[in-house]
Structures are given as C-alpha cells and as structure tokens.
N, C-alpha and C positions, 0 to 999 in steps of 0.2 A: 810536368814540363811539356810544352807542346810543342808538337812536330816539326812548327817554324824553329824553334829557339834548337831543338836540337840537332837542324841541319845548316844553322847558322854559320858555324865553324867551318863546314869544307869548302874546300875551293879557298877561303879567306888570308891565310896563309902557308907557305911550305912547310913541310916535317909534320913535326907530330902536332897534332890538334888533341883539344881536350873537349870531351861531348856532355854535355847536362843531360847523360842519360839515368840518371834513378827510376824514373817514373817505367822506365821500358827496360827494367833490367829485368829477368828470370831468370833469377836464381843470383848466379856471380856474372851471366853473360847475357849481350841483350837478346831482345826476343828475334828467333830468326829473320821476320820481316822487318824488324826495325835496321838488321846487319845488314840486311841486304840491300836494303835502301838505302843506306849510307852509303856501300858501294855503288850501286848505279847513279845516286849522288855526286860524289867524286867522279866516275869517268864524265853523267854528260856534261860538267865544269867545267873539268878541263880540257873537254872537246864539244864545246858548244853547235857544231856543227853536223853533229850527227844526224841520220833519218832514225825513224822510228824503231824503238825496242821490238823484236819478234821471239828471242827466249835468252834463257839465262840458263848458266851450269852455277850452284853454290855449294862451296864445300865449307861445313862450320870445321872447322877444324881445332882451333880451341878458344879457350871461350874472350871473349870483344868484349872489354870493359870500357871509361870512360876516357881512356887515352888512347888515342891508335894513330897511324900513322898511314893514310890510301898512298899507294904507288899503283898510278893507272899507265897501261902501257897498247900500246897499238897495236895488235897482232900481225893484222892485212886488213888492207882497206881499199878495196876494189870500186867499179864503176856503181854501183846498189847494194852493196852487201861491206860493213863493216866488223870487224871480230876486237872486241876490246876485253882486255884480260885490266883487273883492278884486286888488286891485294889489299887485306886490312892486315896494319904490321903492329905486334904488340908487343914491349919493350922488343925490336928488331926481329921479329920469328911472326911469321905468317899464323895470322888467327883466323882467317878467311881466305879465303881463294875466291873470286866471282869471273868467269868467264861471258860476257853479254856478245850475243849476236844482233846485230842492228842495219835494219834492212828498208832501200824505198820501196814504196808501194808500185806496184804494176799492173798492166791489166792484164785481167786473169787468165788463163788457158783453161782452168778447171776451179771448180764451186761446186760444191756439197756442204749442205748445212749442219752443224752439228745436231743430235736426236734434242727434240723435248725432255722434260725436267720429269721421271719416272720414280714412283710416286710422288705429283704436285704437294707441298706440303701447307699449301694456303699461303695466301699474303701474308708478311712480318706480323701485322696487324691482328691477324688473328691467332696469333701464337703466344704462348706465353714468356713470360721477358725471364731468366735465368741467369741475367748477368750478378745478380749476389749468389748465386752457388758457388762454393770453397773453390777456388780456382788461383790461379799465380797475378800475381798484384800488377803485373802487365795488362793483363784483361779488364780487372776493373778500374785501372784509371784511364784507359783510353779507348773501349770498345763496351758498345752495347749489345747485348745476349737476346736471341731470343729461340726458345724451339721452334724446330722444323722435321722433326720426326716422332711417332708415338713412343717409340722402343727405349725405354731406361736400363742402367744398368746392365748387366749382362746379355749377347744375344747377338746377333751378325756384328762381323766387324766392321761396322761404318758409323761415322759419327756426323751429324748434318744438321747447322747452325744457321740461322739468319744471322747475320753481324754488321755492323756500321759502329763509321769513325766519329766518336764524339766530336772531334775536331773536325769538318769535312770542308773547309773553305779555305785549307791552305795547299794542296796539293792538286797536279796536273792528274789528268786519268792515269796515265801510267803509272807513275808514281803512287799512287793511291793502289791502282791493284798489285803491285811489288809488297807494297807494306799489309797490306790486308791477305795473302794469298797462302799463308801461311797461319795461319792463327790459330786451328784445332789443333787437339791432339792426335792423336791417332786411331786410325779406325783399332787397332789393336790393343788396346784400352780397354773394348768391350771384350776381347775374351783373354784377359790377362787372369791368373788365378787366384793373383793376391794383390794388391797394390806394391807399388815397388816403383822407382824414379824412371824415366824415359827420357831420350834426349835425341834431337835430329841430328844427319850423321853428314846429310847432302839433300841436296834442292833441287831440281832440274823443271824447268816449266815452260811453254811456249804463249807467249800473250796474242790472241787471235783477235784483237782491236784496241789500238792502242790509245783511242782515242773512246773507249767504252765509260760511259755514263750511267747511274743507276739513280731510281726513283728515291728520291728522301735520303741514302747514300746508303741504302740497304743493299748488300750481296748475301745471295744462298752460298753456304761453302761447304766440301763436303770433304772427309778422307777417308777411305776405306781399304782392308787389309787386303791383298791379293795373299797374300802368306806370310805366316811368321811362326818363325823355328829357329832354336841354337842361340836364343837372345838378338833375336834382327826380328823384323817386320816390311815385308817389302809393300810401298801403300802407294797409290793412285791418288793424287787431289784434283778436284774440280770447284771452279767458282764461277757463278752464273749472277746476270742482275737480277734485278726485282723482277722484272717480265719474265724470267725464265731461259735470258739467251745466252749460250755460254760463253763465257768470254777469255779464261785463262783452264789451262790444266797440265797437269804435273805429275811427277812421280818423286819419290822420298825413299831413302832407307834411315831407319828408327832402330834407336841402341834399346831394348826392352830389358830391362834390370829388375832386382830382386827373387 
C-alpha cells in the first residue's frame, strides 16, 4: 500500500478514520514511523499554518491498527515557537501520544556543525543490499537495505544501515525523515543472548533541517545501545544523508523480552 493511499484518510473527515495500513503493520501495530507520521500528519492538516518541525516527543503506548481516531490540540502557540500535542485514539483510549514542537527559522546567534560520519562506511553503492534478510514484512515492502557496517551478529551495540523509501516522490523532506527515522532495530540486538521479541517504548528526536534532501533517497541510520539492563535498552539514533550530514537524532527507550 503506498504511503499516498495511506495518508489519504486524515484530515478527510472527523472521528475515526480507517488506514490501508497492512503493508506497514509490525507485528499487530504499525511500524513506529509509519505512527508517527500519521500523527504529524493529522496535526499539520489541521493546522496548515504551522512553521517548520524542529522535534518531536512519541509515546507508543499501545499498539495503532487500521482504525484510529487523531485528536490534534494546540498546546501554546507563541510569536516562533508552536507546541502541538496530537493523540492517536483506539477504540477511544490513547494508542499514541505525539507531542511536536514547531518553530520559525531565525538567524542564528550560535552554529556548530555536527561531527563527520566515524567510521565512513562508503557510498549505498558499494555496499551490499540486505533487504531479503529475515526481517518484519514492513521493511521489505517499503524499504531498501543496504550494509553500512563490517560487524555481524554479535559485538558492540550499534546497528548501521543505508536505507531508502521505495516509494520516494510522494513526501515532503520532513515528512520523509519522521517516517524513515526510525526503522532499525536496536543497537541492543547485538548483545541480546538469545533472540527474544523487542518493542519501542517512546521516540524523542530533533530534526536539524527540515527541509533536508538526500542523493537517490538514501540515508545512513544508525542505533546504538548506551545501556541496557532489567529488560530496557536506553539507545541513541542518528540519520545522516548520503553525503554524510546529519540531519535528525534521537534517543529511544526499548522493551527487550525473552
């Protein structure tokens, strides 16, 4: 199902809408960037006026099938800085929470570049493609795989992907990196003991160009474990374009089961 047809519905009518989401389900609920995007979806609709996305708070809270219901609400909405709170309701009970902060550009007081891309892992191009490896039927029908690290299997917690949207000529930059910015799993993954189910718990991220472009619609993404103990994983995400520049990053807390 493609990303137009499944953002068709919001904004279109009140209450509950119904999503052609199969193609983007994991598991019984959709994949966290696809939730999320439905959210930021819903509030800039119904507030078409907004300035640009600068971060987002996401709580999965339980799982977002194909019926839901956005209730998008204003928080405060000052002279540059907007705060838009947008619920995804499932039969009436909160299955998401998204808090967006949205903010005009100004000119700057301070600029520091974020670091270069440590270790470069070579263009998409010369990496090999991975998207049929066993992986959740979200990934192989709307994203392309490719490695971007030597390290298999077991061995530091980070996990580091080239990926692009098969689909890429229907979404805004923003929009594009909300749905892409989540897509690995977790750097914790590599030192789990045994295989055992995982599931994101919250989302937090700040978009440092909202209007960010990438070569062929490749991003490097990356997630890696700062720690994980007592069944959590506390992880750092980063996504950079093609050239190396970084453009979103985030932090996560991860449910680690079995």
């Amino acid at each position: 199902m493609s990303i137009k047809a499944l953002l068709a519905p919001i904004g279109a009518e009140k209450g509950r809408i119904t999503l052609p989401a199969d193609e983007w389900l994991q598991g019984r609920t959709l994949y966290g960037g696809a939730s999320a995007l439905v959210a930021y979806t819903a509030a800039v609709r119904a507030l078409p006026d907004l300035p640009p996305l600068r971060s987002g708070q996401i709580a999965f809270v339980a799982p977002v099938g194909d019926k839901v219901e956005p209730k998008v609400e204003v928080v405060r909405r000052g002279r540059n800085v907007a705060q838009v709170r947008c619920d995804l309701l499932v039969g009436g009970v909160t299955a998401l929470t998204a808090f967006f902060l949205f903010g005009t550009a100004r000119d700057p007081n301070a600029q520091h570049p974020a670091a270069d891309v440590k270790p470069w892992p070579g263009a998409p191009e010369d990496n090999d493609d991975v998207t049929t490896e066993k992986g959740p039927a979200f990934i192989r029908n709307n994203f392309e795989i490719r490695r971007a690290q030597k390290v298999q299997g077991k061995g530091d917690p980070v996990v580091r992907r080239w990926i692009r949207l098969k689909e890429r000529d229907t979404l805004d930059p923003t929009s594009t990196v909300v749905l892409v910015g989540d897509t690995l799993p977790p750097g914790a993954m590599r030192a789990m003991e045994r295989q055992g189910p995982i599931s994101s718990i919250n989302w937090s991220f700040n978009i440092l160009d909202p209007q960010a472009t990438t070569r062929d619609g490749w991003w490097l993404a990356e997630t890696a474990s700062d720690h994980a103990d007592f069944g959590y994983s506390s992880e750092q995400l980063r996504l950079w374009d093609a050239e190396g520049r970084l453009v979103m990053v985030g932090q996560q807390c991860v449910a680690v089961f079995g």
